[in-house]
LUMFIMI-715592 format. One line per 8 residues: number of its first residue (from 1); for each residue z, x, y of C-alpha. Coordinates in nm, 3 decimals, padded with zeros to 5 digits. Example, Ala and Ser with C-alpha at 12.3 -4.5 7.8 and 13.67 -1.06 7.14 Angstrom:
1> 00.780:01.230:-00.450  00.714:01.367:-00.106
***
This chain:
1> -04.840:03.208:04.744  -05.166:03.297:04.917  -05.513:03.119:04.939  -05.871:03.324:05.066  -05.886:03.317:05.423  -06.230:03.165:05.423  -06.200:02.866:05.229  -06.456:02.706:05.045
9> -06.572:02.340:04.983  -06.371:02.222:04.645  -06.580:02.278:04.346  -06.536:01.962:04.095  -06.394:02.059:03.737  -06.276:01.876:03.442  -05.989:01.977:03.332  -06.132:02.027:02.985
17> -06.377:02.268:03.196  -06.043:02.417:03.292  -05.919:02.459:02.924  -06.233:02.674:02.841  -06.276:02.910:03.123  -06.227:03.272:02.997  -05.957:03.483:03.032  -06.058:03.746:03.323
25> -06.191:04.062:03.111  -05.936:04.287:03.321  -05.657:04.043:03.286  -05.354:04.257:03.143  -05.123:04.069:02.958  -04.768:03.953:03.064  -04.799:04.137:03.431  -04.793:03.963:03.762
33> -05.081:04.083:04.021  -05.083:04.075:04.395  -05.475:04.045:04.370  -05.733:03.846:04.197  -05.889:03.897:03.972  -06.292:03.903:04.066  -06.404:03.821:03.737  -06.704:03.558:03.769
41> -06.604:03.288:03.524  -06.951:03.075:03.578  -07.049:02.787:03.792  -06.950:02.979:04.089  -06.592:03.020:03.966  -06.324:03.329:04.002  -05.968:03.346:04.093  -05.894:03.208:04.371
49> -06.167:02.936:04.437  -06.103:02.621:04.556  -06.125:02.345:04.292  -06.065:01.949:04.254  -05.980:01.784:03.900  -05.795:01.489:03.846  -05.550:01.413:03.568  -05.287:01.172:03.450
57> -04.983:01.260:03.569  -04.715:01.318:03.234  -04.461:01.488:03.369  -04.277:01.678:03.709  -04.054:01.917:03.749  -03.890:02.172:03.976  -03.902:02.558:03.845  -03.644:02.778:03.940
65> -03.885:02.930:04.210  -03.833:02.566:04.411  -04.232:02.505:04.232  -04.318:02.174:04.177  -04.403:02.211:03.830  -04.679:01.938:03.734  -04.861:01.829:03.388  -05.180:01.672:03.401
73> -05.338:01.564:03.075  -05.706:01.421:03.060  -05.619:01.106:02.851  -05.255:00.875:02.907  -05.249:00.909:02.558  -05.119:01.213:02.349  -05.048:01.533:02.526  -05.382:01.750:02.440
81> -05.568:01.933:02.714  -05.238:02.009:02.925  -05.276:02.181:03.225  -05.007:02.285:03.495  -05.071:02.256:03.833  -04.832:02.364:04.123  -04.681:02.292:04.417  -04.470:02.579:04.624
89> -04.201:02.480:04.814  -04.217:02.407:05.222  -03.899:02.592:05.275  -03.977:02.919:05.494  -03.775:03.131:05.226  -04.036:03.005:04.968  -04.389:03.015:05.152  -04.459:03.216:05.482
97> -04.784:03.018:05.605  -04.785:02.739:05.802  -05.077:02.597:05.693  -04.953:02.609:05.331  -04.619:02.486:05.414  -04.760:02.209:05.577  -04.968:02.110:05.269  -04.646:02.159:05.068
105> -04.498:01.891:05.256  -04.739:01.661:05.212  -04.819:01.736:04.874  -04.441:01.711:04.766  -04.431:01.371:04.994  -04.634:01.199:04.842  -04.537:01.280:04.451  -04.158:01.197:04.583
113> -04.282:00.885:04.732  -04.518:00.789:04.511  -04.410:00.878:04.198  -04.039:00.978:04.186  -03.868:00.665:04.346  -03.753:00.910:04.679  -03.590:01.127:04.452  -03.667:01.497:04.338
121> -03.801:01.586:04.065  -03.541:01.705:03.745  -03.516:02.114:03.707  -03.533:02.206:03.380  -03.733:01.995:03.129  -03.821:01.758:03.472  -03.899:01.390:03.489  -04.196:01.229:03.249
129> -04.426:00.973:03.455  -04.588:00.696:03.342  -04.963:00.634:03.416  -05.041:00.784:03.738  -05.375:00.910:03.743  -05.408:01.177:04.071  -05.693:01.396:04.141  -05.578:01.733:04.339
137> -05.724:02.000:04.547  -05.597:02.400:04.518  -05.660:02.732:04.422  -05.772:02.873:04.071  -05.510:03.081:03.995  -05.451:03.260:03.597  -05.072:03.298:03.548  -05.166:03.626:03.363
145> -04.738:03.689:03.373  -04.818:03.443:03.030  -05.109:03.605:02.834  -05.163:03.612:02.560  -04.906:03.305:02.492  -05.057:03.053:02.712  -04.939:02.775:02.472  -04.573:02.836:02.493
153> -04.588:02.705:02.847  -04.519:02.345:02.970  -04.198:02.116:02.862  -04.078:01.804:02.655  -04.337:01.908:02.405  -04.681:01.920:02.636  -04.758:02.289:02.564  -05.011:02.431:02.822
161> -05.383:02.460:02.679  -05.451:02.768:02.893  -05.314:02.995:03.156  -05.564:02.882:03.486  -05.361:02.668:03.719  -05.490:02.500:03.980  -05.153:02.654:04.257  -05.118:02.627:04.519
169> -05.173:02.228:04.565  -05.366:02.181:04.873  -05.360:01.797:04.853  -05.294:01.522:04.588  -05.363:01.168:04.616  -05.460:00.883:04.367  -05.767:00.853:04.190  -05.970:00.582:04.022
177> -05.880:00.558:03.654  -06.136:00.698:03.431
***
């Protein structure tokens, strides 16, 4: 997990903004990168930048990786316009930086806190959530390991509607209901 050493201000996005950014012309398809792609993907956008969006909260759950594996959907009602948006672990095996391990922790404390009961989240298919509504702030990040098949991502039935993620989490808090 890595973030630009100069980062910017968060640039606002929808998450149906999200859903209809391009797929980087130079993406390849089902390989993992250790660099971004520079792709300019309009409004100021490419891999990498810093963006907020807020979402309701449908489900969390840990990945094998130790991720915190999140679904946001733009409505509490139907699953359309899923996005995933992660979390890395805080555990030094997991993420080297401090500064990202310390946003891990508070990222992960408050979902636990707030929205799991203390507990963590279920691996596997993970634990739904009922109406949280949470803006957060992290990196634009394509999971290009998943192109072309974007859509067979996400669980309990809440396929992804594209491959951008917004991982690592920066920060997470609530946000007032649409």
């Amino acid at each position: 997990t890595s973030v630009p050493t100069t980062a910017s201000k968060p640039v606002a996005v929808t998450l149906a903004e999200l859903t209809a950014l391009p797929v980087p012309t130079s993406a390849e398809h089902e390989k993992e990168l250790d660099t971004r792609f520079p792709d300019d993907l309009g409004h100021g956008l490419r891999e990498g930048s810093i963006v907020r969006v807020s979402g309701w909260v449908r489900l969390i759950a840990t990945d094998p990786d130790c991720d915190y594996h999140i679904q946001l959907t733009p409505t509490n009602a139907g699953v359309d316009g899923t996005v995933i948006v992660e979390v890395p672990s805080s555990d030094t095996a997991y993420e080297k930086s401090p500064a990202l391990r310390d946003s891990a922790t508070a990222v992960r404390t408050f979902l636990k806190t707030n929205l799991l009961k203390g507990k963590e989240p279920a691996g596997g298919q993970g634990s739904k959530i009922g109406s949280a509504y949470i803006e957060v702030v992290g990196q634009l990040l394509i999971d290009a390991h998943h192109l072309p098949h974007c859509e067979l991502r996400g669980k309990q039935g809440m396929h992804a509607t594209t491959c951008w993620e917004v991982h690592p989490i920066l920060a997470a808090h609530f946000a007032p209901r649409p």
